[in-house]
C-alpha positions as CSV (number, residue, x, y, z in Angstrom):
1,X,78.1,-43.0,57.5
2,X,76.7,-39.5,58.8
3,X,74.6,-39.9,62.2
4,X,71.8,-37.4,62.9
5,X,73.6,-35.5,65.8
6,X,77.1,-34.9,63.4
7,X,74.0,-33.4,60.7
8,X,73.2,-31.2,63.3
9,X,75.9,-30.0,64.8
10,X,77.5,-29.0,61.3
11,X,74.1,-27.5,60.5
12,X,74.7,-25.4,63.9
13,X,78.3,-24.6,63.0
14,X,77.2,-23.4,59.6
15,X,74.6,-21.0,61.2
16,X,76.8,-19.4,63.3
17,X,79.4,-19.1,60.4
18,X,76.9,-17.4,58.5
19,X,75.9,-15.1,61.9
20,X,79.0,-14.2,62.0
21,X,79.8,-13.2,58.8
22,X,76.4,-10.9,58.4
23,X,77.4,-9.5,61.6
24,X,81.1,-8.4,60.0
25,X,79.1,-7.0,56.8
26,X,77.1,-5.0,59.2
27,X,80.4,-3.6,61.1
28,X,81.7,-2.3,57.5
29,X,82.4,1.2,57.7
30,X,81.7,3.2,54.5
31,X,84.8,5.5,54.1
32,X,84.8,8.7,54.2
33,X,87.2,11.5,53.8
34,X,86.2,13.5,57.2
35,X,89.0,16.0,56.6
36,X,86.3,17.7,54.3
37,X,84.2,18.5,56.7
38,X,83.8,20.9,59.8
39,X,84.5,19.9,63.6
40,X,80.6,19.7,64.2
41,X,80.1,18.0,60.9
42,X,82.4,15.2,61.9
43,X,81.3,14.7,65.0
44,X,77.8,13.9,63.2
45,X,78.9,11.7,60.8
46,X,81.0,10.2,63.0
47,X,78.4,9.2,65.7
48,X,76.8,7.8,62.0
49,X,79.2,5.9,61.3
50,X,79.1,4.2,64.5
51,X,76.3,3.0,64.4
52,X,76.3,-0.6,65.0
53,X,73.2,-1.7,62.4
54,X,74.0,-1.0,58.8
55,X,70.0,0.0,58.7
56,X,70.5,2.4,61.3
57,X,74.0,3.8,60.3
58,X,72.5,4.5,56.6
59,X,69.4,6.1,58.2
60,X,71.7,8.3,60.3
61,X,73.8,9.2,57.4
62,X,70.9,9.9,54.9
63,X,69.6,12.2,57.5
64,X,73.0,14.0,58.7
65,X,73.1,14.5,54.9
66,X,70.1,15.8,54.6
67,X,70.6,18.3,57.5
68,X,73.8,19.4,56.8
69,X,73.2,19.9,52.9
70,X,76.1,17.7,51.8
71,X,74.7,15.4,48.8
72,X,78.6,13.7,48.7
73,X,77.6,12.0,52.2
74,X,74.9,10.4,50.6
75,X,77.5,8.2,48.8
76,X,79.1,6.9,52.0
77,X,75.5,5.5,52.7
78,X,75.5,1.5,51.2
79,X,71.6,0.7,51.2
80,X,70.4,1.8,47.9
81,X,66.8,2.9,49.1
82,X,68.4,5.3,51.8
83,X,70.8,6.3,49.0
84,X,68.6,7.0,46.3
85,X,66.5,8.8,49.5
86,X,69.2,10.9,50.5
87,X,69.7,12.2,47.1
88,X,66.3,12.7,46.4
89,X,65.9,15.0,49.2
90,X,69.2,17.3,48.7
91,X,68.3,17.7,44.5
92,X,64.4,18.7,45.2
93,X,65.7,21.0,48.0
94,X,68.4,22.4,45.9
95,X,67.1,21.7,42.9
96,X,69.5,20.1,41.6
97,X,69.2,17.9,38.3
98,X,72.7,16.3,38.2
99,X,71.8,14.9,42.2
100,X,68.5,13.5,40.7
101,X,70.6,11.9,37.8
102,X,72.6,9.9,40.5
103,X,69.7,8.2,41.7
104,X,69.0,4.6,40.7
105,X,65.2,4.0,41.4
106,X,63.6,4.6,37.9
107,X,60.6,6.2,40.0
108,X,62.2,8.4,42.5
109,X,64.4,9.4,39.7
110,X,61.6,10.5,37.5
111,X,60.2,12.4,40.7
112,X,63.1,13.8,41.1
113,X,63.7,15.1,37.7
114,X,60.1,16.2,37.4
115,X,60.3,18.4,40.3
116,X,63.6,19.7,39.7
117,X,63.3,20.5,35.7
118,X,59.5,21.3,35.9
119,X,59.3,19.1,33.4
120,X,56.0,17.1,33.8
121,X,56.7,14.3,31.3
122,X,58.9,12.9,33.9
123,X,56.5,12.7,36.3
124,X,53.9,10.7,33.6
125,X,56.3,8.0,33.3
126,X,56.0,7.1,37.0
127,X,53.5,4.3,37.3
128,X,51.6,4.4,40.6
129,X,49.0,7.5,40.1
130,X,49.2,9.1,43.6
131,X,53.0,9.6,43.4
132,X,52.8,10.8,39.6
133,X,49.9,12.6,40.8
134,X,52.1,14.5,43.5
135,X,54.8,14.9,41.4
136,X,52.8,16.7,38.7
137,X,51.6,19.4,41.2
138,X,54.8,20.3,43.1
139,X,56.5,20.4,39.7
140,X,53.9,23.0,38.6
141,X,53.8,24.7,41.5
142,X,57.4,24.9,41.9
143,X,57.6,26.4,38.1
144,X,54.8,28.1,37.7
C-alpha cells in the first residue's frame, strides 16, 4: 500500500530525473572539426559552442555561419529551424542551389530554390501568399 507522501516524493524524484537529463541534452556539444578553420574563426565558433542553452548555442552558430560564409557550420547547428535558417541564408547569398537542396522545410526550401534558380514555379508551391509573394519578386529581380 502506497501512501500519498511516497506518490509524491517519487513524483519529485522523477522530475528532477527528467531536469536533469534535459539539462545534459542541452550541454551536448555538436562536433566540429575546428582544425578547418582560422584562429579567429575558432575563437567564434568556439564561444558558440559554449553556449550553455542549446537555443542560444544554435542561434550563435547559425549566425557565426552566416557571418563568416561557412554553410558546413550550419551542420554542427542541431535545431532544425536554425538549421534549415542558416542554410537558407548562405545559398540566397551565394546562390547556391545544392545549400538550398540541404534544407528540410518544404517552404524555406522552395524559397530558397526559387530565389537561387530564378525559377518561379518554386516559389508557387509555397502556400502562405505573402512569402510566395516575396519569393516571386526577389527571384525576378534577382534574374531579370
Amino acid at each position: 500500500h502506497i501512501t500519498m507522501p511516497y506518490i509524491r516524493l517519487i513524483t519529485a524524484v522523477c522530475l528532477l530525473i527528467l531536469l536533469l537529463l534535459q539539462g545534459c541534452m542541452k550541454r551536448e556539444i555538436p562536433r566540429v572539426d575546428l582544425m578547418r578553420f582560422s584562429e579567429k574563426q575558432r575563437e567564434i565558433i568556439v564561444e558558440c559552442i559554449n553556449h550553455r542553452n542549446l537555443e542560444d548555442r544554435d542561434s550563435c552558430l547559425m549566425h557565426a555561419a552566416e557571418e563568416l560564409r561557412l554553410p558546413d557550420l550550419c551542420e554542427a547547428v542541431t535545431l532544425s529551424d536554425y538549421k534549415d535558417w542558416c542554410y537558407r541564408k548562405i545559398a540566397t547569398e551565394e546562390m547556391n542551389l545544392t545549400l538550398c537542396g540541404k534544407i528540410r522545410d518544404t517552404t524555406i526550401r522552395n524559397y530558397c530554390m526559387g530565389i537561387v534558380s530564378g525559377n518561379t514555379d518554386y516559389c508557387r508551391r509555397i502556400g502562405k501568399s505573402d512569402v510566395r509573394e516575396l519569393c516571386i519578386r526577389k527571384a525576378r529581380e534577382l534574374h531579370s
